[in-house]
Structure formats: C-alpha cells, structure tokens
C-alpha positions as CSV (number, residue, x, y, z in Angstrom):
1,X,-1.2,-9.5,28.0
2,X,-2.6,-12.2,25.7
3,X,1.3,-12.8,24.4
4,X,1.8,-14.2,28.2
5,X,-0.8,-15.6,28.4
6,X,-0.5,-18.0,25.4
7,X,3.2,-18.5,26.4
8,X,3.0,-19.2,29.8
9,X,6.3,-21.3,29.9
10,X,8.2,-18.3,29.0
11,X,7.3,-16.8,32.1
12,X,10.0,-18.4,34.8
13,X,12.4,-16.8,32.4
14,X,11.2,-13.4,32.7
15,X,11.8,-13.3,36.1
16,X,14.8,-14.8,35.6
17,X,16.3,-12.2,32.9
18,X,14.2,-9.5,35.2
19,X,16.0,-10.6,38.7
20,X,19.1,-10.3,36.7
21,X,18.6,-7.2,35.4
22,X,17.8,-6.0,39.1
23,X,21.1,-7.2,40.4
24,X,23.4,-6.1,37.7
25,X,21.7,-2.1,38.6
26,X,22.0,-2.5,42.1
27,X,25.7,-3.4,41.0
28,X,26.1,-1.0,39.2
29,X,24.6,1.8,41.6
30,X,26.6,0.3,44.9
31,X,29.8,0.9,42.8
32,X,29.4,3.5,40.8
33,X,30.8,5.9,43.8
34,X,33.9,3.7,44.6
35,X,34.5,3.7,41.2
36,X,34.3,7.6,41.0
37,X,36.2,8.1,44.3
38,X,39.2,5.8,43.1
39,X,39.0,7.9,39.4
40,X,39.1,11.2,41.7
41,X,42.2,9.9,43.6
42,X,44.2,9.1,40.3
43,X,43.5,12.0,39.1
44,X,44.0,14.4,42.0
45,X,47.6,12.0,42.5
46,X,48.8,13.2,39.0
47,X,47.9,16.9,39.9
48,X,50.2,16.8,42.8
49,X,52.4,15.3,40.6
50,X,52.6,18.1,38.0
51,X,52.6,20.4,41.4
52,X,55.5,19.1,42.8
53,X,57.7,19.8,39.2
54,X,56.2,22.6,38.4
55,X,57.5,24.5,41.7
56,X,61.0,22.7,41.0
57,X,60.4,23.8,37.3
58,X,59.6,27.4,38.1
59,X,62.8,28.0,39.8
60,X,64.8,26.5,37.9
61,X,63.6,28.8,34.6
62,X,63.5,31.9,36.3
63,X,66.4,31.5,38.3
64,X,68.3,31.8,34.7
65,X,67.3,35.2,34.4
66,X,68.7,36.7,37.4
67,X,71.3,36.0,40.0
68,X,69.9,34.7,42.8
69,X,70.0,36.2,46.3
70,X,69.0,35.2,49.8
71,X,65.3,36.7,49.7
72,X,64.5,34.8,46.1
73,X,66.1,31.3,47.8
74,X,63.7,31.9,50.4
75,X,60.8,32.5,48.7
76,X,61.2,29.5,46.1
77,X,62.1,27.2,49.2
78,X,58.3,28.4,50.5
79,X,56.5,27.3,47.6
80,X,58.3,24.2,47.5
81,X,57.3,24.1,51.0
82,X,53.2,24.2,50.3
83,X,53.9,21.3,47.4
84,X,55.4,18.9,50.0
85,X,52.6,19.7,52.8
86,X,50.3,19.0,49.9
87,X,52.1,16.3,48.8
88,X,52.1,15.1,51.8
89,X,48.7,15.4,52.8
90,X,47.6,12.6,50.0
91,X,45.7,9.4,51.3
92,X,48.5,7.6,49.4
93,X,47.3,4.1,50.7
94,X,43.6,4.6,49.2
95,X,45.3,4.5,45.8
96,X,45.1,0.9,43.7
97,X,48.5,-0.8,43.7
98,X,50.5,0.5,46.3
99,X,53.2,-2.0,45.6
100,X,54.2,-1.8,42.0
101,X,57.9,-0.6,41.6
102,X,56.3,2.5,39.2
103,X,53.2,2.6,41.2
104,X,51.4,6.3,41.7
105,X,52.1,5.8,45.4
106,X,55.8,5.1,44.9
107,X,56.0,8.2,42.8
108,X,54.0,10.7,44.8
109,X,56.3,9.7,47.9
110,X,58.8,9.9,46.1
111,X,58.0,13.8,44.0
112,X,57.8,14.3,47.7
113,X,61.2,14.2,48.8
114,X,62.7,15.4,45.4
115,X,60.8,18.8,46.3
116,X,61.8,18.4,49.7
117,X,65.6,17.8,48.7
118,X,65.5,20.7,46.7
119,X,63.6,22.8,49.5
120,X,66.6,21.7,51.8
121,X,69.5,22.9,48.9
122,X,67.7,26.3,48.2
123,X,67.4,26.7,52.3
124,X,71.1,25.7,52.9
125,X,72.2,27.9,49.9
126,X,69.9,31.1,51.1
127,X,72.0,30.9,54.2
128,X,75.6,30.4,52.3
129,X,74.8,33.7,50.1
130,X,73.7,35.6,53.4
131,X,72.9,39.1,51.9
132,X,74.9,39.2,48.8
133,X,74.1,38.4,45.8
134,X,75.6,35.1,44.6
135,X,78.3,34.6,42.5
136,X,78.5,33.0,39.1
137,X,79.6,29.6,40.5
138,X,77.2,29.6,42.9
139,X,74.9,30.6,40.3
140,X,75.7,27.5,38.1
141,X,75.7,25.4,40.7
142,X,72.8,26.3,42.0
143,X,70.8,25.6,38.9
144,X,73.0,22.6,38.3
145,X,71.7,21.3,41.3
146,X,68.1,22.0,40.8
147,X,68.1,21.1,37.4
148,X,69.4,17.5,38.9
149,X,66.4,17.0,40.8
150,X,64.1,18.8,37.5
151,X,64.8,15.6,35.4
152,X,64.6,13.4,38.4
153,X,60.6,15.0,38.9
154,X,60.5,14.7,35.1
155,X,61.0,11.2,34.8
156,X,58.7,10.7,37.9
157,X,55.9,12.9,36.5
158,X,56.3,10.8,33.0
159,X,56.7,7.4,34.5
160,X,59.9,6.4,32.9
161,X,62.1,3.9,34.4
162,X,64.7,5.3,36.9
163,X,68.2,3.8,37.1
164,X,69.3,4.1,41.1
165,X,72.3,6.0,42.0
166,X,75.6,3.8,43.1
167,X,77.4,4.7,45.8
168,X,80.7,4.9,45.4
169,X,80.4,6.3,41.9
170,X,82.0,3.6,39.7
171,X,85.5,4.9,39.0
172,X,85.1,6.9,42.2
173,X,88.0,4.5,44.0
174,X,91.0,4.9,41.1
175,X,90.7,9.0,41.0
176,X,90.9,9.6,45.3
C-alpha cells in the first residue's frame, strides 16, 4: 500500500493494464464457445467423412470374398443409405469457408453423392441379379465399379486434388 502510495503517477496505468486485462477475459470467455462449436463441427465433418468411405470401403473388401447376391446388394445399399441421411443431415453452411474449391463443405457434399452413386449401382445391380447369384463378370464389374467411387471417397477423405471427368472421353470420337 505504501508502494502506491509513494508512486501515485503509476496509478492511471494500473487501471489502464487492469481494464485491459478485463477486456481481453471477457474476450476470451464470449468466444471461447464459438470457438469450441466451430472445432466440434470440423471434427464431426471429418467423421462423416471417414463414414461415408468406410461403408463404400466395407463393401468393396468383403465383397471380394464372396459372390454377391441380391440380399448382400441390399444390405450394403442400406448402410450406404444411413451414411448419406447422416451425411446429409450436416449443418454444412456453419462450417468456415464454404467456398474454397477443397473446402470441408465441398467435400462432405460431395462424399455424399459418391455414397449415394454407389447406393444407386448396388440398388440397380440387386435388381439385375434377381435371386441368383451373380456371375463372375458381374462380379468384377461390380467391384470395379465400386472400387471407382472407393478412390474417388479416398481422395476426398485425404484432400488431394481431383482432376474432373471429360465427357466425351478423349479418343472417345476416332473408336465409335
């Protein structure tokens, strides 16, 4: 107490560096849930980001074990099912950068309809087999087909860059 009192000029600055202190808190405390909330939602995008390959990537390494038949098609369609409802269900525009070519938005929408192409393959290919067992070729190109839209949830799951498809296929013209 003496200290202050002796220094008396010192005093403005103390409140100063104490009103600062009070404000950067009060910063601190008013964000700190934003800040958690926006953490949470990164996080729970990449989860439904490793969701929506795993159920692709399930499939596709069972499926090499066995041929498949119109009850297994079914069921793997399901599951793929519950990933895009989830997927789906994500408050995509709460995320940071919406509008990045790479952003988490872009590729959750995107995981999205990967699982939901393969869904629609599996679905369509449940009702080619009918009740037999497939064949071979439809065997391979069942998993060909699946594995096509594995790599594409791969590359979306590690961020890599993504070259888009051309339509007609160059050199598509000279061969029909």
């Amino acid at each position: 107490m003496e200290w202050l009192e002796q220094h008396e000029a010192l005093a403005g600055w103390a409140q100063f560096l104490g009103a600062v202190l009070a404000l950067f808190l009060t910063y601190i405390t008013a964000f700190a849930p934003t800040w958690r909330r926006k953490r949470q939602l990164r996080d729970e995008a990449m989860r439904l980001l490793m969701h929506g390959y795993e159920v692709i990537e399930s499939f596709h390494r069972t499926s090499a074990h066995f041929a498949p038949f119109q009850l297994s098609l079914r069921q793997a369609a399901l599951s793929m099912n519950a990933a895009i409802e989830d997927l789906g269900r994500f408050p995509v525009y709460e995320l940071d950068n919406n509008f990045g070519t790479m952003s988490l938005a872009r590729r959750l929408m995107t995981m999205r309809m990967t699982v939901a192409a393969a869904k629609l393959f599996l679905d369509q290919a449940a009702q080619d087999i009918g009740d037999r067992t497939a064949t071979a070729e439809e065997h391979e190109f069942l998993r060909e087909m699946v594995g096509q839209q594995l790599k594409m949830a791969e590359n979306l799951l590690m961020n890599r860059q993504m070259a888009r498809p051309e339509w007609p296929a160059p050199g598509a013209a000279e061969t029909a």
